[in-house]
C-alpha positions as CSV (number, residue, x, y, z in Angstrom):
1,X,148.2,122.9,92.5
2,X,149.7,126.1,90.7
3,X,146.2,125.5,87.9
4,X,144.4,125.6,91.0
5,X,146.0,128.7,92.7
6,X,146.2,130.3,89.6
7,X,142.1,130.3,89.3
8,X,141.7,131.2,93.3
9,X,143.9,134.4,92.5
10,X,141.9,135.0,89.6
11,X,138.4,134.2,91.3
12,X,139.9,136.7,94.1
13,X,139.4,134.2,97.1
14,X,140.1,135.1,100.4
15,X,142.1,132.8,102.5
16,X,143.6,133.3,106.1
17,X,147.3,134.0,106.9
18,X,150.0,133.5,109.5
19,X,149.1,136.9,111.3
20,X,145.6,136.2,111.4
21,X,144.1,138.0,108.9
22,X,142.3,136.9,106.0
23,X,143.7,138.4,102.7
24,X,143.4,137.8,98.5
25,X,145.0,135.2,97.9
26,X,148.1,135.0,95.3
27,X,150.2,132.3,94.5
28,X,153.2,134.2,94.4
29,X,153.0,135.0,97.7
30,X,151.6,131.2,98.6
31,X,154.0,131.3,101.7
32,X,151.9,133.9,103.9
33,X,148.6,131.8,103.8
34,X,147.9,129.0,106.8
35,X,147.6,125.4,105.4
36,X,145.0,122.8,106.2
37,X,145.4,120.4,108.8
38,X,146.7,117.6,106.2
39,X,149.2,119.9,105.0
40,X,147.2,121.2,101.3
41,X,147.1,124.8,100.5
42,X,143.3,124.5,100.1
43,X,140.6,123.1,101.6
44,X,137.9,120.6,100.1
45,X,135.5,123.5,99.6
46,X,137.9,125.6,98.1
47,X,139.2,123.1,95.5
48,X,135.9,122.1,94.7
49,X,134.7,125.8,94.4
50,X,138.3,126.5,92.2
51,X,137.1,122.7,90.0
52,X,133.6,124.6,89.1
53,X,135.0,127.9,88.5
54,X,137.8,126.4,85.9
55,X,135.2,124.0,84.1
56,X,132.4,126.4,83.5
57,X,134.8,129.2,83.1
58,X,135.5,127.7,79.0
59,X,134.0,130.4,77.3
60,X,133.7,130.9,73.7
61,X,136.5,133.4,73.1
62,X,136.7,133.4,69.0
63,X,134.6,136.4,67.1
64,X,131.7,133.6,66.0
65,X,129.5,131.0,67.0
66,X,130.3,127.2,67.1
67,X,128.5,124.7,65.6
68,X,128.6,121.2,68.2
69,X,127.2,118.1,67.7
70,X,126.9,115.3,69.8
71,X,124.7,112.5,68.6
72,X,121.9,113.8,66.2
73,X,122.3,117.2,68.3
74,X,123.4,120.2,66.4
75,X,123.5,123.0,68.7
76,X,125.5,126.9,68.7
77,X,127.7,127.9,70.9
78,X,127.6,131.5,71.1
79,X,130.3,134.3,72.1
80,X,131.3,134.3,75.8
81,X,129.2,131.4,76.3
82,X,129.9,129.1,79.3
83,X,130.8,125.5,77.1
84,X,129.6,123.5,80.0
85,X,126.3,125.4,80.7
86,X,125.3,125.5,76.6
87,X,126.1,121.3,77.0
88,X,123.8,121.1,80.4
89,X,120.8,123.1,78.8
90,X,121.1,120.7,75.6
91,X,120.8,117.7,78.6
92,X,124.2,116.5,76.9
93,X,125.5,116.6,80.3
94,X,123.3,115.4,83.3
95,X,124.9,116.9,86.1
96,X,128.1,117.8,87.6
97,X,128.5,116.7,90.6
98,X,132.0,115.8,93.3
99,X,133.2,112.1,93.2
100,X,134.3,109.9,95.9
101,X,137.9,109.7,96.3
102,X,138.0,105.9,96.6
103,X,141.3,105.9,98.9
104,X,140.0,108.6,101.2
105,X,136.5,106.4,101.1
106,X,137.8,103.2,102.2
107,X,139.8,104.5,104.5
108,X,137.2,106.5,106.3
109,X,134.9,103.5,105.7
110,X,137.4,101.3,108.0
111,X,138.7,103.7,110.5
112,X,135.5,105.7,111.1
113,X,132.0,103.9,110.0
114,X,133.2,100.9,110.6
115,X,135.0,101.3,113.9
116,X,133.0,100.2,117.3
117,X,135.6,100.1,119.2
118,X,134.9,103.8,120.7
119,X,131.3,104.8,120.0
120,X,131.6,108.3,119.9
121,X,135.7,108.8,118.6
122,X,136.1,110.2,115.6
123,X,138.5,111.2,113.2
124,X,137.2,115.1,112.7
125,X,140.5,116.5,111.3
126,X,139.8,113.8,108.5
127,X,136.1,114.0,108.1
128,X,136.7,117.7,107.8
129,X,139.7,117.2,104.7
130,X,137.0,115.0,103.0
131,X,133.9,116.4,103.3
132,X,134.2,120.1,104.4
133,X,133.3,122.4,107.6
134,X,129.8,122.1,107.7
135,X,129.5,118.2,108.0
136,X,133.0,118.0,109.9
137,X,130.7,120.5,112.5
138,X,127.8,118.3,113.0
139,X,129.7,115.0,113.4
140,X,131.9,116.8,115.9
141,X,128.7,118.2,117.5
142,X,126.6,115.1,117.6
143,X,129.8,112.9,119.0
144,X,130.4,115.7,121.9
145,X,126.5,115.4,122.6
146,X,126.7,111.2,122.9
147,X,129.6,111.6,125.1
148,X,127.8,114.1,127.3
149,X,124.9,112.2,127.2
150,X,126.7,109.3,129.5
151,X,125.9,111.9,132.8
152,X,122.3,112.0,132.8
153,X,122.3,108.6,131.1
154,X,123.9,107.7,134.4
155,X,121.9,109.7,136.3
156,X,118.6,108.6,135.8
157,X,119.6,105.3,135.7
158,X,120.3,105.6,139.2
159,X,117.0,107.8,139.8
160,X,115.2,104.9,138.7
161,X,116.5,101.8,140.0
162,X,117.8,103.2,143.9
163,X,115.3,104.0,146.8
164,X,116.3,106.5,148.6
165,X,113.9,106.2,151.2
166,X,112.4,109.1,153.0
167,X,114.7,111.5,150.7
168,X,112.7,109.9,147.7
169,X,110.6,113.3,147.0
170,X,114.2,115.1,146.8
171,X,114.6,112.9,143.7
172,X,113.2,114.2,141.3
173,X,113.5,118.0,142.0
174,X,117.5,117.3,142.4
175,X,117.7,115.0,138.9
176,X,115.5,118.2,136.9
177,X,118.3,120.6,138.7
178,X,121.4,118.9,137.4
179,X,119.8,118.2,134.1
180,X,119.5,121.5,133.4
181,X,123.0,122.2,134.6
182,X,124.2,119.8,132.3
183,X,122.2,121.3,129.2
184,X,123.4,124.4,129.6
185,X,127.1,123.8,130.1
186,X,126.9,121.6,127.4
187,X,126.4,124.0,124.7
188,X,129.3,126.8,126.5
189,X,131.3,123.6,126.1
190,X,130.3,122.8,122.9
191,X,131.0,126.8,121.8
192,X,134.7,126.0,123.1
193,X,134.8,123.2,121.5
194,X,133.5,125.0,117.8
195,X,136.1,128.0,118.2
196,X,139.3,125.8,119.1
197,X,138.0,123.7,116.1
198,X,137.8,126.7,113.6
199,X,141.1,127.8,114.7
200,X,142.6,124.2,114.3
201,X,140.9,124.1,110.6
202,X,142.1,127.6,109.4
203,X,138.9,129.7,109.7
204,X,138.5,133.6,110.5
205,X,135.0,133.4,112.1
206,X,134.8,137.0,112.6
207,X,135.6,136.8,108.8
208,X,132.7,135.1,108.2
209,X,130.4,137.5,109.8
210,X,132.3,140.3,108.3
211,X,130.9,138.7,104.8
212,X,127.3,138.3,105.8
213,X,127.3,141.8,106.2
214,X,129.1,142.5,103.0
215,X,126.2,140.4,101.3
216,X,123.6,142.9,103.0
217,X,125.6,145.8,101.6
218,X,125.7,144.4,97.9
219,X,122.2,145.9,97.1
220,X,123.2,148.8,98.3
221,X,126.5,148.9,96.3
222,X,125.0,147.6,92.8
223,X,122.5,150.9,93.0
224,X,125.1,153.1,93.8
225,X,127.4,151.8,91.0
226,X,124.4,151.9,88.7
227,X,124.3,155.7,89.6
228,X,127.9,155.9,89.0
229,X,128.8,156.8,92.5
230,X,131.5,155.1,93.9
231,X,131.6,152.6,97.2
232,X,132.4,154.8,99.6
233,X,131.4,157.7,98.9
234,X,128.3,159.4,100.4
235,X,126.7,162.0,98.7
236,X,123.3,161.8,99.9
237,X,123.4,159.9,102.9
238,X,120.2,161.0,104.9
239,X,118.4,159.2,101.7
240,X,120.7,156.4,101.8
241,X,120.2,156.0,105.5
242,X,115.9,156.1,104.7
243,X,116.8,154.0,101.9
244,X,118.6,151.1,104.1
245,X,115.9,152.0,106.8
246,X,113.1,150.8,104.1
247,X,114.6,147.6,103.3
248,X,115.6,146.7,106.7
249,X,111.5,147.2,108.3
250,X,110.4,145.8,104.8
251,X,112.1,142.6,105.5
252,X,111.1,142.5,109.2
253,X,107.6,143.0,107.9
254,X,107.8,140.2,105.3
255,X,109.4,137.9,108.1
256,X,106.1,138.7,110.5
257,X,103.8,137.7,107.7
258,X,105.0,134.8,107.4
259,X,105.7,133.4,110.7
260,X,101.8,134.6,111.4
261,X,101.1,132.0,108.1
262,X,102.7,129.1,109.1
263,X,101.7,129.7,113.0
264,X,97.5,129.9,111.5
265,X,98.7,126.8,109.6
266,X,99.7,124.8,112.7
267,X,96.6,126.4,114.8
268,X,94.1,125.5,112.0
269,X,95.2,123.0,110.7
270,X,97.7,121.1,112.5
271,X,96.3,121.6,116.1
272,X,93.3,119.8,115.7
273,X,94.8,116.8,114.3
274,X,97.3,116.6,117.1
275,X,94.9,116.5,119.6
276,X,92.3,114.1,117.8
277,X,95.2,111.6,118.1
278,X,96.1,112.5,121.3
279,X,92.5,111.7,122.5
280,X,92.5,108.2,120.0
281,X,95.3,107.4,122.1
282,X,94.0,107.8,125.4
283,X,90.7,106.0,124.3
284,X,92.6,102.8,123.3
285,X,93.1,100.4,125.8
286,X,95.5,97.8,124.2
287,X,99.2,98.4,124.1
288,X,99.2,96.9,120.3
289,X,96.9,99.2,118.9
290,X,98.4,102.6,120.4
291,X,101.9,101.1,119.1
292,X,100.3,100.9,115.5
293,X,98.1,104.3,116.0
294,X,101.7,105.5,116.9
295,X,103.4,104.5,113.3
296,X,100.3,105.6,111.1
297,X,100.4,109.0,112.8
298,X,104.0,109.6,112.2
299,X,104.1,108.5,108.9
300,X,101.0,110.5,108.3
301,X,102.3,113.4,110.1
302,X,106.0,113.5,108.0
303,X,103.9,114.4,105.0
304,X,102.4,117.0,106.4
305,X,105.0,118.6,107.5
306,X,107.1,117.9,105.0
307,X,104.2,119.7,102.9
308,X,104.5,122.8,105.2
309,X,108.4,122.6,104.9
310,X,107.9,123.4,101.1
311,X,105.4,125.8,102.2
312,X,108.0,127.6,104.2
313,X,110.6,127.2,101.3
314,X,108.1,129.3,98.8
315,X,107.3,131.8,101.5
316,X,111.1,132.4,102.2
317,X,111.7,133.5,98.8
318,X,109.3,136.5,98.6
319,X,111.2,137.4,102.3
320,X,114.1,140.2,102.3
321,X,116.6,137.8,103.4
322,X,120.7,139.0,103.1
323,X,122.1,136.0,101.9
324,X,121.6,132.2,101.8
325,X,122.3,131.7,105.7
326,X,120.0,134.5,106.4
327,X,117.7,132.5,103.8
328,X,118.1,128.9,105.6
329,X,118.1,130.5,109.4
330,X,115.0,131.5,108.7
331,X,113.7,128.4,107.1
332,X,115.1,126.9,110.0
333,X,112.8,128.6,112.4
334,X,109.6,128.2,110.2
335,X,110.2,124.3,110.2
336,X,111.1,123.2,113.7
337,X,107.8,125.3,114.8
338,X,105.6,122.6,112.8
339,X,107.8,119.8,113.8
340,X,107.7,121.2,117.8
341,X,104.0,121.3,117.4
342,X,104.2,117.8,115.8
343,X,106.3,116.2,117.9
344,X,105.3,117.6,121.5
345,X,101.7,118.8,121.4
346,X,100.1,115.0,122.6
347,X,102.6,114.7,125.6
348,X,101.3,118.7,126.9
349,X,98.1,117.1,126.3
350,X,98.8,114.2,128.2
351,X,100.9,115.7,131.0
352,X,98.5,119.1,131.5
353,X,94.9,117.6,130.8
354,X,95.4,113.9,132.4
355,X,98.2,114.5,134.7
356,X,99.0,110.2,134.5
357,X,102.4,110.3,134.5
358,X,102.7,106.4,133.7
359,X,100.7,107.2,130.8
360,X,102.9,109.8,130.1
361,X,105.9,107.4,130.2
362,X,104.5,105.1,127.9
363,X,103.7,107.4,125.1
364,X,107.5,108.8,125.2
365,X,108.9,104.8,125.1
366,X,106.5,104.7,121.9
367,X,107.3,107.8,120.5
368,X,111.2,107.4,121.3
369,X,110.9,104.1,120.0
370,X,108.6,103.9,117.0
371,X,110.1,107.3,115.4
372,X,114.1,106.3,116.0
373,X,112.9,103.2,114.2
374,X,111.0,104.4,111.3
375,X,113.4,107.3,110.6
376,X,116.1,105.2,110.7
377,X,114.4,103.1,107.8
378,X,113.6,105.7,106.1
379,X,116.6,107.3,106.0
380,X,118.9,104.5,105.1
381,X,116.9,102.4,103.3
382,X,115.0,104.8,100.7
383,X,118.4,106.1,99.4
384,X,119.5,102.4,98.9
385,X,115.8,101.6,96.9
386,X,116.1,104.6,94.9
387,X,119.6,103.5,94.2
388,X,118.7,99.9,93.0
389,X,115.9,101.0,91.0
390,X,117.7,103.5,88.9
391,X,120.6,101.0,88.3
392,X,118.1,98.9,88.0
393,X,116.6,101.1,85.1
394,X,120.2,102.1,83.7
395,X,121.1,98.5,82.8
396,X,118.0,97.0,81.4
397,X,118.3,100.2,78.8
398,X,121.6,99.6,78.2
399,X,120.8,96.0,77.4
400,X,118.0,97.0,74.9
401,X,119.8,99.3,73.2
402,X,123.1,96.5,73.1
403,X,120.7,94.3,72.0
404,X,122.7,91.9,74.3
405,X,122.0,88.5,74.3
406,X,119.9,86.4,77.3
407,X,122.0,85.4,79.6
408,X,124.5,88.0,79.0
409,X,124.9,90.3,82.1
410,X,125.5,93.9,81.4
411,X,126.9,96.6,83.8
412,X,127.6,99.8,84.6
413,X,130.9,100.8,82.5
414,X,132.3,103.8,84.7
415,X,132.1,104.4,88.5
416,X,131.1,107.7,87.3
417,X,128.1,106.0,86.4
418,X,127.7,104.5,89.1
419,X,127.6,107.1,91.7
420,X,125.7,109.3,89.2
421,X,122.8,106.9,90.0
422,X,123.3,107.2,93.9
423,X,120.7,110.1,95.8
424,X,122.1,113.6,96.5
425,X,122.1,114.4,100.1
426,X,119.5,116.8,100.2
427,X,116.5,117.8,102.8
428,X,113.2,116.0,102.7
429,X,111.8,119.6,101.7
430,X,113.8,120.4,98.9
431,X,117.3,121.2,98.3
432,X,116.5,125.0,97.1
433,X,118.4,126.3,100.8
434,X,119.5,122.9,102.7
435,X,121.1,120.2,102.3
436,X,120.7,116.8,104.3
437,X,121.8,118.0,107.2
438,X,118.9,120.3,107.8
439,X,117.5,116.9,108.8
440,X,120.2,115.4,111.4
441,X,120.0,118.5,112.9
442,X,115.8,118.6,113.1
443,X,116.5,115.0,114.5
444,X,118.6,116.0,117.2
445,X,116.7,119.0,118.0
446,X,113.6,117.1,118.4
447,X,115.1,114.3,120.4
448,X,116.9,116.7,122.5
449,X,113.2,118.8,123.4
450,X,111.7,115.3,124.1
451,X,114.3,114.4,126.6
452,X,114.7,117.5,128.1
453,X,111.5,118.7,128.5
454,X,110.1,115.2,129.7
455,X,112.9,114.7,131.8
456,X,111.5,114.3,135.5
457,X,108.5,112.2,133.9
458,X,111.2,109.4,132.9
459,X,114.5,110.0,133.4
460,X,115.8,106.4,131.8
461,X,114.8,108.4,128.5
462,X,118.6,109.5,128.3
463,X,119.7,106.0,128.4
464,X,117.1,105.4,125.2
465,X,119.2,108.9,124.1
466,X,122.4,107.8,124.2
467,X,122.4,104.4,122.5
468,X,120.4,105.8,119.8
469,X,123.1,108.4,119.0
470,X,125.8,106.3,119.5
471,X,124.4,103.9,116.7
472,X,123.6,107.3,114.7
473,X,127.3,108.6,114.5
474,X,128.2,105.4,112.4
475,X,124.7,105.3,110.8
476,X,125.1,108.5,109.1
477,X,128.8,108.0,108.3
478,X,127.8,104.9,106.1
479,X,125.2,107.1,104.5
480,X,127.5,109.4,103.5
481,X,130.3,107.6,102.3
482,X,128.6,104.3,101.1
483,X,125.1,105.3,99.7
484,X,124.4,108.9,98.9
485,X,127.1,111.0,96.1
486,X,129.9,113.0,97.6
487,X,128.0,115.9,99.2
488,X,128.7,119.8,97.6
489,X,130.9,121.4,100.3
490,X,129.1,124.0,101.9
491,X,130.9,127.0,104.5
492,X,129.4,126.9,107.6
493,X,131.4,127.9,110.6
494,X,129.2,127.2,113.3
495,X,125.8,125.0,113.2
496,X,124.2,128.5,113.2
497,X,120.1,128.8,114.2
498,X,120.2,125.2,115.5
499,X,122.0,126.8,118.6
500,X,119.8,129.4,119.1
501,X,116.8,126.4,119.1
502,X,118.6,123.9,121.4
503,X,119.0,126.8,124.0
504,X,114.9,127.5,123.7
505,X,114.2,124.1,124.3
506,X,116.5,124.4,127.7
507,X,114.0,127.2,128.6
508,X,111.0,125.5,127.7
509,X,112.4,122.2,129.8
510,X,112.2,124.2,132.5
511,X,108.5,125.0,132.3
512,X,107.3,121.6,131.8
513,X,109.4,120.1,133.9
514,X,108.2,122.5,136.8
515,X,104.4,121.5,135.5
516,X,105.5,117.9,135.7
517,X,106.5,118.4,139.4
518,X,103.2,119.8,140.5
519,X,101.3,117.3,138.7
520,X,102.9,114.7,140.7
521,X,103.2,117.0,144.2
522,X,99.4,117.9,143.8
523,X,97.9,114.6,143.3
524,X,94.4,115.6,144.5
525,X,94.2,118.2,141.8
526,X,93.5,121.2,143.9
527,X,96.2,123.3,143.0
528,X,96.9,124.6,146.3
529,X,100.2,127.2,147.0
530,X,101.4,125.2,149.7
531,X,105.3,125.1,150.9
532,X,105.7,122.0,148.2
533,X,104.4,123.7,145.3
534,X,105.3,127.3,146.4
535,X,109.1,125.6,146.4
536,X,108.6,124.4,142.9
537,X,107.7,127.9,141.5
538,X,110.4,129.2,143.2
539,X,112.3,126.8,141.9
540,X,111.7,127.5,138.2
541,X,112.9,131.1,138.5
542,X,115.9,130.0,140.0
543,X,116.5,127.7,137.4
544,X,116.4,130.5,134.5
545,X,118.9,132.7,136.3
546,X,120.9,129.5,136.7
547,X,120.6,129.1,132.8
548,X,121.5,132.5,132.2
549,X,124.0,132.8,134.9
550,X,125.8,129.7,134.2
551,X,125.9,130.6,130.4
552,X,128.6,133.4,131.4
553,X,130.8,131.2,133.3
554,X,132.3,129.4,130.9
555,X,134.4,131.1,128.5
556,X,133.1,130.5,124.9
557,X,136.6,129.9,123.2
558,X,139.5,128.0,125.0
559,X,142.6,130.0,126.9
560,X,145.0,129.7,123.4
561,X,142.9,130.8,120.6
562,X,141.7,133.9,122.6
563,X,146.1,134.4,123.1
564,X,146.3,133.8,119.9
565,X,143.8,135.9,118.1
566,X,145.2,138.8,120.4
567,X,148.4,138.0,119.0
568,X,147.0,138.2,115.3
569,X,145.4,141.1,115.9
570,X,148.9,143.2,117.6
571,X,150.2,141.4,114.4
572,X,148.1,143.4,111.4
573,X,148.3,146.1,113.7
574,X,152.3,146.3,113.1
575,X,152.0,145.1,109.5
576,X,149.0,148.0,108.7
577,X,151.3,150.2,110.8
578,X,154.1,150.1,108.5
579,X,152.7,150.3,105.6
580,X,150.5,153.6,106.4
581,X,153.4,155.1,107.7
582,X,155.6,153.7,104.3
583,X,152.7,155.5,102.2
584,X,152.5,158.5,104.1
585,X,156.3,158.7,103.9
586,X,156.2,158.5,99.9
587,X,153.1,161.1,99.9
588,X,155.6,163.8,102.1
589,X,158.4,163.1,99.3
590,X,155.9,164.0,96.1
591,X,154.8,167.2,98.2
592,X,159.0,168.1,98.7
């Protein structure tokens, strides 16, 4: 522990303290800074970012190069050389990479993957201790989702199977308004939930924000100390202030090229496809066939936009982005626009141009259906395949160069091996910006559009929703601790862009579902503004001041953690007070 504090004091690390601010950290003063929920001083991601910074901080130190061999390698290792980066470029080693802790493993493996007993309970404090804030954040996110989802669940259960008689028409209109409700005090919930959970875990998210904009200041400060001006000190600051100005409408500028590439993309290229099987669809007649016209266009379709995903990744890079969030918010937006024109552009076409509602129904059963199957498969059996075929590959090379007998099995010698071998958990459109939960997070985007937007159409869909997700939870967890390698710990304090998405598809539900209401109040097709319909549009605007409105009546961080962050802050308010007044004391006593 001291080896470890040593390196974050020497690394400069900032950690967060008993009055609330977040400081340098010293190990001398290891007393002041808050401890982790399981009692360490650090958290996974800062061990693991203290592990990487000791092993690739062996330098050459002597006054000559090194001669190394390994094998029939002879190789240099030069002056203030990095040991372990000279040994990766020679391919001595293969890759550095976190192991499972096979204690923590099991025991997660038991208590949490394994455990049916509560679908959506799970142990958070301990997911977060073994895996870091960013996966902690999504499994506490998707298992507050599934538990919400049991109300509309409900809901449309009962929509579906009562008769209400001659209040019937009220139906629909009532289920759409309590949906939306629910969506939107869902995700004020869910911000409550986020901010008492950062507070439990130790994390300054004000600090966090503070940083991003230190990152878009670190251009800025490399120029000036290339100048040899210091930090904070101004002595040209109307050509500073054009200067910042430049870069700032620069990168807005990049950003609008290429969100107008990837939007010709979908309107040339993806549109038209969309809509040819949209109208392949409606020209079949047997229930077979559309199921198998379903699969072959989502598996045709995942390429595609797993191919504009990469396209998205390249264009990103030539973008004026401030740091790697910036970098994968962005990449964010660019992707879920080819998967929301993927994923809903048939059922507009189906609901707007066709107006069959039971037609409707059937292609979101198929689509709910088919896709939760085939990504499912894909997404826990590929890792396993890859898995067995590069064991697979390992030991028949060991046994060729052993020269072992037949009949002689040979294995793996290290569990270091072993896991080597297993898949990273990494995005289906590369690993440059995301990791694999760039994926679990499209996933639950996209089923939470289709549900919400579709929702007066065929309201059992949340029943479909919430099994699906509560099968998911434990799905995923055996991914993770079972078949993929120990993921790198990444900081994310909140899930970021993907709130910003889920609260545009609430707004979008609101238009469709409004269409959808129409469409089955003006079954003649004349479109007449009669007291029905005219209800309906008023309706809609009603329901986005409701979303708006409702969004402020929910505070977005529980009762305690606002007390207590007051608190922190009258705290460094004292501590900063003394010590100016200390200083400016010892300044009056030089001047005497």
């Amino acid at each position: 522990m001291e080896i470890l504090g040593r390196a974050a004091a020497e690394m400069q690390m900032k950690k967060l303290t008993y009055i609330g601010m977040d400081l340098q950290f010293e190990w001398d003063q290891v007393a002041a800074f808050v401890r982790q929920p399981d009692g360490s001083l650090f958290s996974w991601r800062e061990r693991f970012t203290c592990f990487h910074y000791l092993i690739y901080g062996i330098v050459n130190k002597t006054n000559s190069e090194i001669s190394l061999k390994f094998d029939d390698k002879e190789f240099d290792w030069k002056r203030n050389e990095s040991l372990l980066h000279r040994l990766e470029n020679e391919g001595v080693v293969k890759l550095v990479f976190p192991l499972h802790d096979e204690v923590k493993r099991k025991h997660l493996l038991r208590n949490w993957a394994l455990n049916w007993h509560d679908f959506t309970w799970q142990p958070i404090d301990e997911i977060y201790s073994y895996f870091g804030t960013k996966i902690a954040t999504y499994f506490a996110f998707l298992g507050m989702y599934t538990r919400w989802l049991f109300f509309p669940a409900v809901s449309g259960l009962a929509t579906q199977l009562i008769d209400f008689g001659s209040l019937q028409w009220l139906v629909l209109p009532s289920f759409f308004i309590f949906v939306i409700s629910w969506a939107v005090f869902f995700l004020q919930f869910w911000k409550r939930k986020n901010s008492a959970l950062l507070a439990r875990w130790g994390i300054n998210y004000s600090f966090s924000e503070y940083k991003a904009s230190c990152n878009e200041l670190d251009p800025l400060r490399h120029s000036l100390s290339v100048q040899g001006v210091e930090e904070n000190k101004f002595d040209d600051a109307p050509a500073e202030k054009r200067r910042l100005q430049r870069n700032e409408w620069s990168g807005v500028l990049l950003r609008i090229r290429n969100n107008a590439i990837i939007v010709l993309g979908i309107i040339c290229l993806q549109l038209p496809f969309e809509l040819a099987y949209a109208h392949l669809y409606e020209k079949t007649k047997t229930e077979a066939l559309r199921y198998v016209l379903t699969a072959l266009y989502l598996v045709a379709i995942q390429y595609y936009t797993r191919i504009g995903g990469k396209v998205s990744v390249i264009l990103i890079k030539y973008e004026n982005n401030q740091g790697e969030e910036s970098s994968a918010d962005s990449l964010i937006y660019k992707v879920f626009g080819l998967y929301f024109m993927q994923s809903y552009i048939g059922l507009f076409y189906h609901a707007s141009l066709y107006r069959n509602i039971l037609t409707l129904r059937q292609v979101l059963i198929q689509r709910l259906v088919v896709s939760q199957v085939l990504e499912n498969l894909i997404e826990n059996s590929i890792p396993y395949l890859k898995y067995s075929y590069k064991k697979y590959r390992a030991v028949h090379k060991k046994k060729e160069e052993k020269e072992s007998p037949s009949g002689k099995s040979v294995r793996l010698s290290t569990r270091v091996e072993k896991e080597y071998l297993k898949p990273s958990y990494t995005a289906s459109i590369g690993e440059e910006l995301e990791d694999g939960l760039f994926d679990d997070f499209l996933e639950l985007a996209l089923q939470f559009g289709m549900i919400m937007m579709f929702a007066c159409a065929f309201p059992l869909i949340f029943c479909f929703a919430a099994l699906n997700n509560a099968t998911e939870i434990r799905a995923d967890a055996l991914k993770l601790l079972v078949m993929l390698k120990r993921p790198v710990p990444r900081a994310a304090a909140t899930i970021g862009a993907w709130l910003n998405i889920f609260q545009f598809l609430i707004v979008m539900a609101i238009c469709t579902n409004c269409l959808l209401l129409v469409c089955l109040y003006d079954e003649e097709g004349k479109w007449r503004i009669e007291p029905g319909l005219a209800a309906i549009l008023i309706m809609e605007h009603a329901l986005l001041l409701i979303k708006f409105g409702f969004s402020h009546f929910v505070p977005e961080e529980p009762a305690w953690v606002r007390a207590n962050r007051v608190r922190y802050v009258a705290q460094a308010q004292t501590v900063c007070s003394k010590q100016l007044l200390r200083s400016i004391t010892k300044l009056d006593s030089k001047w005497e």
